[in-house]
N, C-alpha and C positions, 0 to 999 in steps of 0.2 A: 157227729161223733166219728165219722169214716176217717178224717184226718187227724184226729187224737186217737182213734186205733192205731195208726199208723206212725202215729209219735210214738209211741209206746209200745209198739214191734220193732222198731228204727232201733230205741233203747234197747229192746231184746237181743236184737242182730246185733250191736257192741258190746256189750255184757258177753253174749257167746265169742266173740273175736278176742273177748281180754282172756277169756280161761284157754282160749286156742293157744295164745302166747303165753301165759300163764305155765301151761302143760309144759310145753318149751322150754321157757327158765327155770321151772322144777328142776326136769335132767340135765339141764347145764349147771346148776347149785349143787347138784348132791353129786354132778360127777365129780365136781373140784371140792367135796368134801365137804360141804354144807350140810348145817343140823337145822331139821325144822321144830320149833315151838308152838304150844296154843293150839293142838290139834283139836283141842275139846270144843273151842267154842267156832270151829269155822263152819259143823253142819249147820248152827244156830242163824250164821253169817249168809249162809247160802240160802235159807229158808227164807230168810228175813226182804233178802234182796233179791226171791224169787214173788213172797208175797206185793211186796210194793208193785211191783206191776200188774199182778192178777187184782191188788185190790185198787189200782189207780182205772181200770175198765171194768169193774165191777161196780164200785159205787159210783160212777157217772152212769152206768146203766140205769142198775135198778133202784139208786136214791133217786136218779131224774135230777143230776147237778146240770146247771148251763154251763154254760162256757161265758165268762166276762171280758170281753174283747181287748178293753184295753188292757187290764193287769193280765188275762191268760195269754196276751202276744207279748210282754213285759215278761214274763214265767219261760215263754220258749225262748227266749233269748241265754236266760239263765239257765236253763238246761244243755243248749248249747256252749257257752260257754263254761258249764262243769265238764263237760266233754273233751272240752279242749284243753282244760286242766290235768283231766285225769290222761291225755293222751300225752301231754307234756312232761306230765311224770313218769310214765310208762316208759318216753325215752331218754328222759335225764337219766333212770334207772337200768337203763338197757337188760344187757339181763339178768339182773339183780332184780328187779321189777317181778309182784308176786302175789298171787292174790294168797298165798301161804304165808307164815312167816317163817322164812329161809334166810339164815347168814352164813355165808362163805368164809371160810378162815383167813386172815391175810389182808382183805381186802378194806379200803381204810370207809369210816362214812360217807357218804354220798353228799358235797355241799353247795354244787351248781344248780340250776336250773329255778324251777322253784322251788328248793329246798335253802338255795341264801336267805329266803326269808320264813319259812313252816317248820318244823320239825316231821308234819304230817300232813302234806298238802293233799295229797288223795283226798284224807278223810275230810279234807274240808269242800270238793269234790262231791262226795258222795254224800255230804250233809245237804247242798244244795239242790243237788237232782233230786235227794231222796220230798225236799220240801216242794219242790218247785216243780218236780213234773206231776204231781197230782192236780195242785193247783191249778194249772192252766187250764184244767177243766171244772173248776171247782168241787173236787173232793177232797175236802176239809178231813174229815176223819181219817183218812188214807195218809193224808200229809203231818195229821199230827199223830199215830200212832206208832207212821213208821220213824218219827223226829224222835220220839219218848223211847222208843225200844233201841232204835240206833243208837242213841245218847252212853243208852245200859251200853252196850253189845262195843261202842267206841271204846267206853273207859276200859273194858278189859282189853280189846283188842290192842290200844296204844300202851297199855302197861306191861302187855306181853312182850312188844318191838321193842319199847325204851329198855328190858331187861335181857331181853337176846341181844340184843345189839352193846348193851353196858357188860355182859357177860364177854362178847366178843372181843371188847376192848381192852378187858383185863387178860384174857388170853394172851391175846399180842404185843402187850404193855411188859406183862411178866415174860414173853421170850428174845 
């Protein structure tokens, strides 16, 4: 389990590097007069995707899950490459990129990177680490509670963006 502790602090250490940058794009949105949305459900956001990791080395502990060699080295892969997902979008979004939801007045949608083909490639991102890094050590329960709450917590969060951002466009549309 030392080296699945260690996945799973690795995930800790990026998670704290995105709100690092995160902090950063805030004050660069609101200097240029960016309004943020959704405040309500972002502590629910932060709980949710603080629980995932306490509960991805809690139930391998004390349910006593193995590790299944071939699908959990098949799982770290996928982990990793949600990583490189979510870091792909962090720079197509430079600093419009947020773990808020922050829009800047003026600035037109974001259509490079991988957003030519997502509307919310993040979240598809953070559906996959959220499934797949429990798994690699077989905690089932971990991986389906935080899929089922995420699922919740997506639909408002993407309804949030689709309407701050549709809000912004009419802004700009009508001046």
């Amino acid at each position: 389990m030392t080296w699945y502790t260690l996945l799973v602090l690795a995930v800790a250490a990026e998670r704290l590097a995105e709100l690092v940058v995160a902090r950063r794009n805030t004050a660069w949105s609101l200097a240029r007069g960016g309004t943020e949305s959704g405040r309500g459900h972002y502590p629910a956001m932060v709980a949710l995707h603080t629980a995932l990791l306490a509960g991805c080395l809690a139930e391998v502990r004390f349910a006593d899950r193995p590790f299944p060699p071939v699908l959990g080295w098949a799982l770290v892969a996928v982990v990793v490459a949600a990583q490189a997902l979510r870091w792909w979008c962090i720079r197509t979004l430079g600093p419009r990129w947020n773990t808020r939801v922050i829009v800047v007045p003026g600035l037109p949608r974001v259509t490079g990177g991988p957003y030519r083909w997502l509307s919310h490639p993040n979240y598809v991102a953070v559906a996959a680490e959220g499934l797949a890094l429990p798994l690699v050590h077989g905690a089932w329960a971990t991986a389906l509670v935080f899929t089922a709450l995420n699922a919740a917590l997506m639909a408002v969060r993407i309804r949030c963006e689709d309407r701050a951002l549709d809000r912004l466009s009419a802004v700009d549309a009508a001046a």
